[in-house]
C-alpha positions as CSV (number, residue, x, y, z in Angstrom):
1,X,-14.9,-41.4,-7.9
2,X,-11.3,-40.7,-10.0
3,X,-8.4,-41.8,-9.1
4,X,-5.1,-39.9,-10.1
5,X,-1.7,-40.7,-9.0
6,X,0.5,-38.2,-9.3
7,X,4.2,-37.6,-7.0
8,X,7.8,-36.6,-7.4
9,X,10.7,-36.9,-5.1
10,X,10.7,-34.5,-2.4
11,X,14.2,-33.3,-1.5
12,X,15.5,-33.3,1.8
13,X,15.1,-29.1,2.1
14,X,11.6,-29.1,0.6
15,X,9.9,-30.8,3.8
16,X,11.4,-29.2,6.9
17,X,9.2,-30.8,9.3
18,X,11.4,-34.5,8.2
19,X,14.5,-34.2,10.1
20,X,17.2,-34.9,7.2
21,X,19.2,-37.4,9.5
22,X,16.0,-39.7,8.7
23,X,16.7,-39.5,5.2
24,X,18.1,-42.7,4.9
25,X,14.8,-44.7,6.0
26,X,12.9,-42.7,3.9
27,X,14.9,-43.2,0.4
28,X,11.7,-42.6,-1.9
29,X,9.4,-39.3,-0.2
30,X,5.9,-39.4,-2.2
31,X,4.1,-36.2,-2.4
32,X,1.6,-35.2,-4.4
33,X,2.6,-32.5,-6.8
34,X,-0.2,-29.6,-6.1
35,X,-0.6,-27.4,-8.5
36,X,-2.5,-23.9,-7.3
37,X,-5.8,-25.7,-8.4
38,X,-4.9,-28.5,-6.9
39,X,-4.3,-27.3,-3.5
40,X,-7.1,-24.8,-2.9
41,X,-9.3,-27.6,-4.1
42,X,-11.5,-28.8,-1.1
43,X,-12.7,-31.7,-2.9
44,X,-9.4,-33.7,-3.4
45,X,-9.0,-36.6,-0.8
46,X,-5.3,-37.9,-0.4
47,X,-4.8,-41.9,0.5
48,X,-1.8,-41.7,2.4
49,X,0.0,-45.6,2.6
50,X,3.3,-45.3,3.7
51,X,5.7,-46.8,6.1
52,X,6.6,-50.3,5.2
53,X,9.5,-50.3,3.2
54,X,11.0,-48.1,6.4
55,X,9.7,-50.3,8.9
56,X,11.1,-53.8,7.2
57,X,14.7,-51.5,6.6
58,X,14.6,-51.5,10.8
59,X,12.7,-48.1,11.5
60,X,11.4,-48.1,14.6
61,X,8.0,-47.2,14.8
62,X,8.1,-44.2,16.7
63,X,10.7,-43.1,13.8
64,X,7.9,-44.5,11.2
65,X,4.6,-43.1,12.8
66,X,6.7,-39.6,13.0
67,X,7.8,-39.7,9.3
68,X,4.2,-40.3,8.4
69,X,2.9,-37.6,10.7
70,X,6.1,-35.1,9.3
71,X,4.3,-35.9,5.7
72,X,0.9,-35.6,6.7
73,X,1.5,-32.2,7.9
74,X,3.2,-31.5,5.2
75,X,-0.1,-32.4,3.1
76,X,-2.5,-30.8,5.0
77,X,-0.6,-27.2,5.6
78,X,-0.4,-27.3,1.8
79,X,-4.0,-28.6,0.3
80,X,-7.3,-27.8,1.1
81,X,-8.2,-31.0,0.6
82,X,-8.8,-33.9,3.2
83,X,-6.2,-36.6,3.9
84,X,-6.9,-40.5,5.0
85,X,-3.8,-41.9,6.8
86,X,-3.7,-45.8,6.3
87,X,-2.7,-48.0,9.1
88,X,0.3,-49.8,7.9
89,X,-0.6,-53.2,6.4
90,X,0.6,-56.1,8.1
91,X,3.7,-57.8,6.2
92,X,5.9,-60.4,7.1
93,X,9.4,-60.7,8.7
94,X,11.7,-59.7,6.1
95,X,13.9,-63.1,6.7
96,X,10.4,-64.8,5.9
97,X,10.6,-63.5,2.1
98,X,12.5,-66.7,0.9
99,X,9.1,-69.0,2.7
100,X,7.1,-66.9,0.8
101,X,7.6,-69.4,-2.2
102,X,7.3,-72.4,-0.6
103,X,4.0,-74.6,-0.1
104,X,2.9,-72.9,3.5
105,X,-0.1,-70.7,2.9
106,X,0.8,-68.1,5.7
107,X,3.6,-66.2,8.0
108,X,3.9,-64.8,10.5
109,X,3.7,-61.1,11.1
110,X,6.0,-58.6,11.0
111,X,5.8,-57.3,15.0
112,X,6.4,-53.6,14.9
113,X,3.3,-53.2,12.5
114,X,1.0,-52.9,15.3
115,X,2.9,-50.4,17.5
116,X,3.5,-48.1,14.6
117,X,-0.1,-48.1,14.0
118,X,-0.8,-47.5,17.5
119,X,1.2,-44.4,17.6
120,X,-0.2,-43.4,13.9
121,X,-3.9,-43.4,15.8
122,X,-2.4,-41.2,18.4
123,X,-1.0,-38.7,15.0
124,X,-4.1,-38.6,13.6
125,X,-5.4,-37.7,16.8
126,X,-3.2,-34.4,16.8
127,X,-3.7,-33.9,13.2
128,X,-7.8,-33.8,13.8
129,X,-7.5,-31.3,16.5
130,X,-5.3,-29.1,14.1
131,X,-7.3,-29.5,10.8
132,X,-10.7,-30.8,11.9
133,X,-12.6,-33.5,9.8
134,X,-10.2,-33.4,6.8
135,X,-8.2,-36.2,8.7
136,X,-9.4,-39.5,8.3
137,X,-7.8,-43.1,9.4
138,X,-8.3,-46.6,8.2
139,X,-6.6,-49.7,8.8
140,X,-7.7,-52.6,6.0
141,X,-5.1,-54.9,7.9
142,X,-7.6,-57.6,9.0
143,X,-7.9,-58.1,5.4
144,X,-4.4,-59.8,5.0
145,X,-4.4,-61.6,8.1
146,X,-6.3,-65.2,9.2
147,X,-8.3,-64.2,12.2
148,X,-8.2,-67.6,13.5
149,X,-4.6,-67.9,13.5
150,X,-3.3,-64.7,13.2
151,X,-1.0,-65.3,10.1
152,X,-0.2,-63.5,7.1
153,X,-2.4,-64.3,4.2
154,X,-0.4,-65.3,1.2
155,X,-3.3,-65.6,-1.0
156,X,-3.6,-61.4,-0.7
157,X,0.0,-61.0,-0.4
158,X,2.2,-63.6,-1.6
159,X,5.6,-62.4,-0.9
160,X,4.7,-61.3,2.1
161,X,4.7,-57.7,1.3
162,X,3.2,-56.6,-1.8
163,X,-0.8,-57.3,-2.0
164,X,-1.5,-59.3,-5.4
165,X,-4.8,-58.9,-7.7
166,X,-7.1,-60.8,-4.6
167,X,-5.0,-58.1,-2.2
168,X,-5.3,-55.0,-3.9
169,X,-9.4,-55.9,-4.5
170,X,-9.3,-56.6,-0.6
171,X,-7.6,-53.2,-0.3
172,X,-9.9,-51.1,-2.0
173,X,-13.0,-52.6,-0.8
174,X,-11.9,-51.5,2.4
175,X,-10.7,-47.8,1.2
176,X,-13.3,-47.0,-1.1
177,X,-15.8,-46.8,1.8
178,X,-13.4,-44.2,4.0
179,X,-11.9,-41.9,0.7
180,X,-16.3,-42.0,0.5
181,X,-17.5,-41.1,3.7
182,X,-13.9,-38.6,4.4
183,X,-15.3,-37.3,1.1
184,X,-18.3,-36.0,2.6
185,X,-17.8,-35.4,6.7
């Protein structure tokens, strides 16, 4: 399977369905650039991992899930390729980011992940009933987190936010198996 990044800014004007009064929570908009190819192309599968930043800037998730639907939509009206939506990964408070250096080995949890990726369920939902089985959805949080104590695991995400080599090989082992089987539903 290849992987290609490729995204621009996308103005304020350019994605109607994102109200421009959210604009400030959402200071960087990732979209892929299609080009005609591209986005008739029913064999491109888009990983959509968004939210974070917005959430830990004091989103709410009902403002977060709804930004992620608005540029899901967006994605899907425009390619005929499938899209995965990712859960949100779980991430620390953002007054935890100093104890992220010191000796402790986990935090605790930002709380608004797991209502933001209730309602993002919900999305995906809607989005399945509008463009069939090019939706998918996977959440690799239980990947950064200690089941036993329910913690952040700082040996996948050591400032609390940003998975490191150990996270980002957690990570894909959990999306290469739903980009495969979204690749062929």
């Amino acid at each position: 399977m290849r992987v290609e990044t490729i995204s621009q800014v996308l103005p304020c004007n350019v994605c109607p369905a994102l109200p421009c009064a959210t604009r400030p929570r959402v200071r960087v908009l990732l979209v892929p650039q299609l080009t005609p190819a591209m986005a008739a192309d029913p064999r491109l599968v888009f990983s959509l991992l968004i939210g974070t930043n917005d959430l830990r800037k004091g989103g709410t998730p009902t403002e977060v899930a709804g930004n992620v639907y608005a540029i899901a939509d967006y994605i899907l009206e425009r390619a005929a390729g499938r899209l995965l939506v990712n859960a949100i990964l779980p991430h620390s408070l953002p007054t935890h980011r100093a104890a992220a250096s010191s000796p402790e080995t986990e935090l605790r949890l930002e709380p608004t992940v797991l209502p933001t990726n209730a309602l993002l369920v919900g999305h995906v939902d809607e989005l399945r009933r509008r463009f069939g089985m090019r939706v998918g959805y996977v959440d690799c949080g239980a990947s950064f987190v200690n089941s036993s104590c329910g913690l952040l695991r700082l040996d996948r995400m050591p400032d609390g936010c940003h998975p490191n080599a150990a996270g980002y090989e957690a990570l894909g082992s959990c999306l290469v198996p739903a980009l495969e089987h979204l690749r062929l539903a």
